[in-house]
N, C-alpha and C positions, 0 to 999 in steps of 0.2 A: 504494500500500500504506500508506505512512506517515497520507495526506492522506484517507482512506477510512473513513469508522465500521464499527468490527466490530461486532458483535452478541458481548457477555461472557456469554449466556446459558449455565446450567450444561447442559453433554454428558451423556446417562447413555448407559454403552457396552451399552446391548440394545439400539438400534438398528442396522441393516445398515450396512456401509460403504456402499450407493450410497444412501442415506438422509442420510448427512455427506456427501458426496462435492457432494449436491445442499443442503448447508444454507446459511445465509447467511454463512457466515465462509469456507468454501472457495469458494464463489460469486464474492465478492469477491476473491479472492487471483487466480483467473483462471489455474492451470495453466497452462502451456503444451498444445496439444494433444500426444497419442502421432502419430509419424507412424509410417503402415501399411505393412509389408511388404510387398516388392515380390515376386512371383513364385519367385524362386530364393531367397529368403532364408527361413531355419527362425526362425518366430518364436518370441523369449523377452522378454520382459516383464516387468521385478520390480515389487513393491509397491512404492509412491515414499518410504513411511517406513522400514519393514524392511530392505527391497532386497535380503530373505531366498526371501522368498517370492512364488513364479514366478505369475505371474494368465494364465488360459485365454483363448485368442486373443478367444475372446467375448465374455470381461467385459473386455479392454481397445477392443474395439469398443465396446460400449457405456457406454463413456468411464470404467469402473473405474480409481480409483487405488491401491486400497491393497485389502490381500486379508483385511484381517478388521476388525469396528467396533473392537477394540483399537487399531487403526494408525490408522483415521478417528481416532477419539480424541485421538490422541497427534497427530496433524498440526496437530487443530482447537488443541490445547493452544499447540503450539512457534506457529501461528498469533497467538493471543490477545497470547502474554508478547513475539513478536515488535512486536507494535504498540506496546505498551506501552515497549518499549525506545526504539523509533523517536521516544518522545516525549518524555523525559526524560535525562540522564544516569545518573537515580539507577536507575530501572527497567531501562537498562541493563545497569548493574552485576549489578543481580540476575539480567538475564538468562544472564547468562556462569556462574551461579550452578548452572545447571541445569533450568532451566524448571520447578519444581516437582517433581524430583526424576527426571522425565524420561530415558530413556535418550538421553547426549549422542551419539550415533550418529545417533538419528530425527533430534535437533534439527541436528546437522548435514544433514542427509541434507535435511529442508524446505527449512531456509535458506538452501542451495544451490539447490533448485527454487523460491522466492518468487526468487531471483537473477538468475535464465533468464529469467523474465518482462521486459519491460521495462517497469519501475514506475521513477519519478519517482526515489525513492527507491534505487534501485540504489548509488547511491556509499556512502549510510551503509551499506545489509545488505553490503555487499561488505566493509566495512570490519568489521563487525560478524562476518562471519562468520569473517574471517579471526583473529580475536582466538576467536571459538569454537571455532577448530579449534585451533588455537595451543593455549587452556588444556585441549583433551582430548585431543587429540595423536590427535588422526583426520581423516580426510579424506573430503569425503562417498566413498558409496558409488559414484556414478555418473562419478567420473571415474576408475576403474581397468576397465580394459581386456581383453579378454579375446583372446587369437589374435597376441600379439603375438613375432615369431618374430628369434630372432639366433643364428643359424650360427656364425660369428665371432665369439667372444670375445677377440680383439684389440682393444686400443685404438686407436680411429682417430685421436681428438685428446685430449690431456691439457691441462686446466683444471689453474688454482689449485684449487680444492678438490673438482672434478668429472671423471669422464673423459667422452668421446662415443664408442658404438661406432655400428657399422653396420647395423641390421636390417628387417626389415618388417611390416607391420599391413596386413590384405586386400588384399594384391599389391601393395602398397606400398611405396616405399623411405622408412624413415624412421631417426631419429638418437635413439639411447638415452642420456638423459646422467643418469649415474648418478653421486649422491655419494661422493665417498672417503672414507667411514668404514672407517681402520683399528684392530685390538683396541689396537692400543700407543696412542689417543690418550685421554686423558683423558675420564673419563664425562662430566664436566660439559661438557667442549668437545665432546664427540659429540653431547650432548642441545642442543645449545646449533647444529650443522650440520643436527639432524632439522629443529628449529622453522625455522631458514632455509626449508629444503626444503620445509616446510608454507607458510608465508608464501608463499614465490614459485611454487607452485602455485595456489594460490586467486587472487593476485594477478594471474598470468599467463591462467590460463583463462578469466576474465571478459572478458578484451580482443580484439576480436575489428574487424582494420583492414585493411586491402590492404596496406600497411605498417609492421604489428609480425606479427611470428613468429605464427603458429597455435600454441595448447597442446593437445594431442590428449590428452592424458589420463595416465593414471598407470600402469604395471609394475611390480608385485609378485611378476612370479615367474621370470624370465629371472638377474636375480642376487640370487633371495630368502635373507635378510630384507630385504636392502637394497631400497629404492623406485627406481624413472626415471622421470624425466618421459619423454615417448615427444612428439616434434616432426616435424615434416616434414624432409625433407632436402634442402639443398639444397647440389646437385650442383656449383656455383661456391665454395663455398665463402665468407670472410668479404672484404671490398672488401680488406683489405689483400695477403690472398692473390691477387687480383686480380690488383691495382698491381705489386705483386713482378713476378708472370708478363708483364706490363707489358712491363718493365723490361730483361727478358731473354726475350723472344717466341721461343716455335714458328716454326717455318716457315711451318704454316700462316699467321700470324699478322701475317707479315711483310707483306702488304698493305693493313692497316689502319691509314690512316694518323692521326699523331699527332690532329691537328684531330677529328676520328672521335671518337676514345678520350676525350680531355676533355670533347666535346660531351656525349658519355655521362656522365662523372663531373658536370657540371651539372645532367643529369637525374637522377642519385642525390643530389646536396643536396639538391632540391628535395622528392624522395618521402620524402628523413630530416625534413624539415620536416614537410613534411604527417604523419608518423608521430609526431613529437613531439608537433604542433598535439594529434593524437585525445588522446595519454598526457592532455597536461595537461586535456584536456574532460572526461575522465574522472578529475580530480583526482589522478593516477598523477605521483606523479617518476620519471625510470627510475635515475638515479644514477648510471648508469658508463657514460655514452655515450663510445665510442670506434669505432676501424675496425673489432677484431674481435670485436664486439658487431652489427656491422651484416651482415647476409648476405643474400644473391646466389641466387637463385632462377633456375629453370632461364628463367622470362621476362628475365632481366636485371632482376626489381624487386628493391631491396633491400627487407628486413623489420630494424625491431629487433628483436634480441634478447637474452637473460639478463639478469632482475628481478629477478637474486641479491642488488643492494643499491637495489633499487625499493622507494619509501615511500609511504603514504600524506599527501596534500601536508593535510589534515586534522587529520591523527593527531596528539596530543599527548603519545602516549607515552611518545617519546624527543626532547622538546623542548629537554631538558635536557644531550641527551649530548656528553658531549666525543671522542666515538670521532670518528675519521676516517680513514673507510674510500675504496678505489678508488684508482686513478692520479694521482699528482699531477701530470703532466704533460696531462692534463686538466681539473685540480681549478680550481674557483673560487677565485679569492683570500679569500673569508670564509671559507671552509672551512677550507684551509690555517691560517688565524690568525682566530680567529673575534671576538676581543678588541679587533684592531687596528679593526674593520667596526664596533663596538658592538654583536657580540651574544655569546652566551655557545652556540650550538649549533653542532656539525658538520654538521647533518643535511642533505642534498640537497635545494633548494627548486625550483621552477618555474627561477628566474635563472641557479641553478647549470647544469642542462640546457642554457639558454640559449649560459651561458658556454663548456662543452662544445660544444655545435656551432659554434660558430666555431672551437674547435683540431680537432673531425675536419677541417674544411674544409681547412685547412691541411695536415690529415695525407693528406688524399687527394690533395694537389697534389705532395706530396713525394713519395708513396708510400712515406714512414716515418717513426720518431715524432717530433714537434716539441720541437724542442732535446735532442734525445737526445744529446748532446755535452755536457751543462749537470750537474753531478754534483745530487744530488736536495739535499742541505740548503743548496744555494747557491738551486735553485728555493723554496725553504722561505722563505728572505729575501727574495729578487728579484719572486716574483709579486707578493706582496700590494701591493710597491713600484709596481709598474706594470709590468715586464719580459714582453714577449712577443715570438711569434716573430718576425722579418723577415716581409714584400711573399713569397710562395713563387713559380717558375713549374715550369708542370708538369713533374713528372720524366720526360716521355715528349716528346722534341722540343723541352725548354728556350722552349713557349709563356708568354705572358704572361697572368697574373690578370685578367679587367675591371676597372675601373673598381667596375663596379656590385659584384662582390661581394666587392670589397676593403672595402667601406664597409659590407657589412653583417655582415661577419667583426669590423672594429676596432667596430661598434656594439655587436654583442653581446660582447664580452670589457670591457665597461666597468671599472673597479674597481667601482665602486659599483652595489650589483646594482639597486638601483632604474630605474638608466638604462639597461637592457639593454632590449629590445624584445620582446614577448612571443610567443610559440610562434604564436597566429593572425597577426600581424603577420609576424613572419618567412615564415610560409609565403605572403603575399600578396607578399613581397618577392622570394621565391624564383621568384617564377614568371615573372618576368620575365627570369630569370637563365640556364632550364632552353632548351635549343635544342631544337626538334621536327623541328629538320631531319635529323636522324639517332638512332639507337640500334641496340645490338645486338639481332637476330633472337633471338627467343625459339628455344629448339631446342624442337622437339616431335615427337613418333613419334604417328602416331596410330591407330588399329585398320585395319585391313586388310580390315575386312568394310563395304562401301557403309552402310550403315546406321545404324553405329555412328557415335558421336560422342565416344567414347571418346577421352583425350588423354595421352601419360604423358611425363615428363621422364625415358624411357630407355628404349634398346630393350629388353632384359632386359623390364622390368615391362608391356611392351604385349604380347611376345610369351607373357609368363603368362597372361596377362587373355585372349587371344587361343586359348589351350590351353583354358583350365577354362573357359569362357563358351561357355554358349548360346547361338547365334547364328540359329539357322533359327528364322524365327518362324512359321510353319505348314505345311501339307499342303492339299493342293486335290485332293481324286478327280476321274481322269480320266471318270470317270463322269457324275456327279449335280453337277461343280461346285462341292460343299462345302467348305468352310473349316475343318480341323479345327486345333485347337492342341495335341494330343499325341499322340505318335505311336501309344499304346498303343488311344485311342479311333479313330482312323486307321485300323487295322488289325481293328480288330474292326468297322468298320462294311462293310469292306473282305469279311470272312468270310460277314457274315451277308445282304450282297449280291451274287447272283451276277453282275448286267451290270457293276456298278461293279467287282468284282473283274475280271472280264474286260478292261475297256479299260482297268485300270493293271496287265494284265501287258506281257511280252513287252520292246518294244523303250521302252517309257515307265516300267517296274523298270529296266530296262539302264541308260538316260540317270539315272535317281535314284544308282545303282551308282555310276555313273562318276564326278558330283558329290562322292559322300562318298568315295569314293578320290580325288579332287582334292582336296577341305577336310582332310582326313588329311594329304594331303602337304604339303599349304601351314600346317598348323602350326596347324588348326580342330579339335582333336582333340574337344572333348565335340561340336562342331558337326558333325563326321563322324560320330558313334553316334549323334546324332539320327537322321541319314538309313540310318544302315545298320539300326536298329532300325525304321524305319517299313518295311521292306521283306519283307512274313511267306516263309516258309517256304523259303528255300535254304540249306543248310548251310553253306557257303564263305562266303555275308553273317555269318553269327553267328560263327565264324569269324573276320572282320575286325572285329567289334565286340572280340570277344576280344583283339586286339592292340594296338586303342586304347587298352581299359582298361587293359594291361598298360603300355602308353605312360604314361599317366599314375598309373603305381605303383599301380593298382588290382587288384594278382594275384588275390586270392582270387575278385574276380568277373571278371578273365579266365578261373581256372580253370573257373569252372561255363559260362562258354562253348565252353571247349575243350571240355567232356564234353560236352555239348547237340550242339555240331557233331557229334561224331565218332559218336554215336550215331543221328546224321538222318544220316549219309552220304558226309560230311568223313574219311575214316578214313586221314588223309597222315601223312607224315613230320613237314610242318610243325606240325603238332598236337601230335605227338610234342616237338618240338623246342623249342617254348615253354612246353609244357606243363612240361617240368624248368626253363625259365629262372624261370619264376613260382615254383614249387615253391622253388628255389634263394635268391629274392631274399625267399621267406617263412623260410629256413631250415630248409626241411623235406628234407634233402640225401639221405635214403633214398628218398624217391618223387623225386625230382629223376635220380638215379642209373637208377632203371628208364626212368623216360623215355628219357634218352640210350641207354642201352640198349635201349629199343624202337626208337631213328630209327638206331642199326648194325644190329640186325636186318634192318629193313628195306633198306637199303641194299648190305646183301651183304657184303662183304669188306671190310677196316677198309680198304682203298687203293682201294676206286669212288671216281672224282674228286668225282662229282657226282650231283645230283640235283635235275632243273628243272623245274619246276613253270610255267611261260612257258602251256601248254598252256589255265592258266587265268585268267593274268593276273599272274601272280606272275614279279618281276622276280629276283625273291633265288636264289642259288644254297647249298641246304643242302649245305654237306661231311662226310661222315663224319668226319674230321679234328678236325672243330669240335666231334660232339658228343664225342668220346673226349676233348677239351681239356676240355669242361667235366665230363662223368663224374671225369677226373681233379680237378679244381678243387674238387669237390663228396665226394671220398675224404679233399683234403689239410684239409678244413674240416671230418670225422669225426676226422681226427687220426688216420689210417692213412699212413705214409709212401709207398708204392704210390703213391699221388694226384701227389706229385711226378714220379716218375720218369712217369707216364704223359702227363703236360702236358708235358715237358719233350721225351718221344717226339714228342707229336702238333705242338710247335711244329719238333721237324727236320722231318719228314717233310712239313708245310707249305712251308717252304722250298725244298725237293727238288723238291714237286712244283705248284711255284708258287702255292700256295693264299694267296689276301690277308687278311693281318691288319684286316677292318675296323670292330675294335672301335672306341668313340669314346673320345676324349682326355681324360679329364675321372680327378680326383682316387680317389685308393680302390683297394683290392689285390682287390679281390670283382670284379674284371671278369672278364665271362666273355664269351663268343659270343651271337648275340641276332641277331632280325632287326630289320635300322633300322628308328628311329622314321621312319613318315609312309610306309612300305611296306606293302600292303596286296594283296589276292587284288583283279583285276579282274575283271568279267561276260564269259565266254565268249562270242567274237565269233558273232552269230548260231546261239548253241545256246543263249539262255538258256531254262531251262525250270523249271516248280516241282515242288517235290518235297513 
């Protein structure tokens, strides 16, 4: 980009965006390409300057960026004045300026996409751009997130100036750490925690290493106005929380022996090394390297993480500054006293980093802080002097330090930062340190369906993925041999042929049946209504597609399946009887009420035990009992007192007449009767017939 001649020729905006799109200054800049949706995914698209307006799947096929010559315009513009920066200071300057009056939104929103790219150039526009979001106080448009979900508004871990909760992004577990801006702190110190917040997002999101932390993007509306950054979560926690559990081991844990555990901790110096190596390639200080800055991923790799006081190792901004910020019991001796060293800056350089990883080194051998026993203005005197920790040995089995990476812990804490050894150095030294003879097993769950290669750091998030995902990937008529991909063109080829309809009735429908009642049970639920959906004309199938959707909280379109069933032929109890649990969980408690009240008609006298459906493959036994529990459930939620006292009947007379409570355990006073998830009507044993 920088190194690249643009073309300054004057833009007039009546030509079309894909007219700019293909000129010679966007040419050159090299977009990244749009990657294409896959199958299951609804595509939306924004213009890459606006990021207002949504471009039609077609014009981003045919490589459309922006959705009017207005936005080509302004791309081409933030383009030109970008180069122009890239080559001066002074031009620069004026860039931050405004680009010619530019709306700074677009010019963020480019300079973020010239970023993506990997141009030569990437360290200044990163640097550059971080200084242009800073003076407009916006952030591009494409790092805030859309779907990002947090149930839980508990704090999971509280920061100095941030908390972490716990939430998820596309079935995702991830970790929301949101600023603490409260009203009582001063404007200027709020406006003064946003720009942090801005800084180590742009900062963070360019970085992209096996180990430093992934930046997934920005949350605007989970604790809006406030922002979150939105991270991966990792399930271990930070090393030091580790060590701790260490220290004082599970049961389970009791067979891993000491020799084991430190072998492991040599292989996390080694991946803190290679993590630092990438920071400083990419000209990044990170600043506050310690343990609980480092975390533990469900593979066992550490990532760095939080850039809260990460600098540009470039930057000349604060060259000047006397602040000094971070841990002192990690801090460089020039840092602490910058005068003593001959320089006049606090700022965190390459060295300092350096000097930090030799005291995590030590802090992961303790498995707590170094010289934490030392009151802080005695460290104030004694560092810059030379004072640091003792030789450590591990705190897990009282093992001894080698040799080798005793020598490269006292190399890097030099005084003098010049003699420390540099971040690519360190990590070729590290590597001789790290044992390959052992580590801990990644934990991984992985999809349950042969074909998937699906991987998730938790059961929970596999058996989501596992629920909502399509897994059947076609149909084959027993006919003709065809290959079909959706069930709906399936079925219709199925209609409009009579042999091919013929040799997929009978006992090769039965065998499809029995499949999606197996994948229902086993917790395939959209993968089960593929199959019950490809299956035309029995009412008891649609029927069971109805209970899936209800499964996965899709009532309103269970309900039009319950009506579809009962109208072809299905005219049970069970129909009845879901039919108010949907109505109920939509809050519609007058049609919910009839329902119940249609499965006691049906059933006879409020004290019939039962009613078994087994005839057709249905294992569940409806109670009268159950629906009068929830008729009452659905009274006491109109605010008719009556509702109590009739749940309160229907749970004696359970009891009485041993009827099982087997509602599921799960949070919330709306519980009512329901038939279990992954239960479903099977094919009547040699009567299947079409209707």
């Amino acid at each position: 980009m920088g190194r690249r001649t643009l073309s300054q020729d004057t833009i007039v905006p009546s030509k079309t965006s894909s007219e700019f799109a293909q000129g010679p200054i966007l040419a050159n800049v090299q977009f990244p390409s749009l990657r294409m949706p896959s199958i299951s995914e609804s595509w939306s698209e924004y213009c890459q300057a606006c990021n207002v307006q949504t471009l039609t799947f077609s014009k981003v096929v045919e490589g459309e960026l922006f959705c009017s010559s207005k936005c080509a315009f302004m791309a081409e513009k933030v383009c030109s004045e970008l180069e122009k920066a890239l080559r001066s200071e002074q031009q620069e300057s004026a860039f931050y300026s405004g680009c010619g009056g530019l709306d700074p939104q677009v010019t963020v929103n480019i300079t973020h996409k010239i970023l993506e790219t990997a141009t030569p150039d990437r360290h200044h526009i990163r640097r550059i751009l971080t200084r242009l979001s800073l003076k407009s106080g916006k952030l591009p448009h494409p790092l805030f997130l859309h779907g990002v979900k947090c149930s839980d508004k508990e704090v999971f871990v509280n920061g100095g100036f941030a908390d972490i909760f716990r939430g998820s992004f596309h079935n995702e577990e991830i970790g929301l750490k949101r600023l603490r801006v409260f009203q009582a702190i001063e404007i200027s110190r709020r406006k003064e925690l946003e720009k942090d917040f801005l800084r180590e997002s742009i900062m963070w999101q360019s970085l992209k290493h096996e180990h430093v932390l992934t930046f997934l993007g920005v949350d605007r509306t989970i604790f809006a106005p406030v922002l979150c950054m939105v991270l991966p979560w990792m399930p271990h926690g930070n090393v030091r929380g580790v060590l701790d559990s260490w220290k004082s081991p599970a049961k389970e844990d009791i067979d891993t022996p000491p020799e084991q555990r430190l072998s492991q901790v040599h292989t996390w110096i080694h991946e803190i090394s290679s993590g630092l190596a990438y920071l400083h390639s990419e000209r990044v200080v990170h600043g506050d390297l310690r343990g609980v800055n480092i975390l533990v991923g469900a593979d066992w790799k550490v990532r760095l993480a939080d850039f809260g006081l990460a600098v540009f190792a470039e930057s000349m901004s604060n060259a000047n500054s006397s602040k000094r910020d971070g841990n002192i019991r990690w801090m460089a001796p020039e840092l602490i006293n910058a005068e003593q060293f001959g320089g006049t800056s606090c700022r965190p350089t390459y060295e300092s980093d350096i000097y930090s990883f030799a005291i995590v080194c030590v802090e992961m051998y303790l498995g707590e802080t170094p010289l934490h026993a030392v009151a802080d203005f005695a460290l104030l005197r004694e560092v810059p002097e030379g004072r640091r920790p003792p030789r450590p040995q591990f705190a897990v089995g009282d093992l001894k330090m080698p040799d080798e990476l005793w020598h490269v812990i006292t190399d890097c804490w030099q005084n003098l930062a010049a003699d420390r050894p540099t971040a690519q150095r360190l990590l070729e030294r590290t590597e001789y340190i790290q044992d390959d003879a052992f580590h801990f097993e990644e934990v991984r769950y992985e999809c349950d369906w042969p074909e998937c290669t699906c991987v998730f750091q938790d059961p929970s998030s596999r058996d989501d993925h596992q629920r909502i995902v399509a897994h059947w990937p076609s149909y084959t008529c027993a006919g003709c041999n065809t290959e079909f991909l959706a069930a709906a063109i399936y079925k219709a080829h199925l209609k409009s042929n009579e042999e091919c309809h013929t040799a997929d009735s009978g006992q090769v429908r039965a065998d499809r049946w029995s499949t999606a009642c197996d994948m229902y049970a086993a917790g395939f639920y959209v993968t089960a209504c593929q199959l019950f959906s490809s299956i035309p004309g029995h009412s008891v199938v649609i029927t069971n597609r109805g209970l899936v959707c209800s499964a996965l909280g899709r009532h309103r379109e269970a309900l039009d399946d319950y009506k579809l069933s009962m109208s072809t032929g299905h005219n049970s109890a069970v129909c009845d009887f879901q039919r108010g649990v949907s109505h109920f969980a939509l809050k519609e408690y007058e049609n919910a009420i009839e329902c119940f009240d249609s499965v006691l008609l049906r059933l006879g006298r409020i004290n019939n035990p039962l009613l078994n459906f087994r005839h057709v493959g249905m294992e569940y036994v409806v109670y009268a009992l159950k629906a009068k529990f929830n008729k009452g459930a659905c009274l006491l939620k109109l605010g008719k007192e009556e509702g109590n006292e009739i749940m309160l009947d229907a749970e004696r007379d359970m009891k009485t007449e041993n009827v099982p409570d087997d509602r599921p355990q799960v949070k919330g006073d709306d519980l009512i009767f329901f038939l279990p998830y992954g239960m479903s009507f099977g094919p009547p044993d040699l009567k299947y017939h079409d209707v």
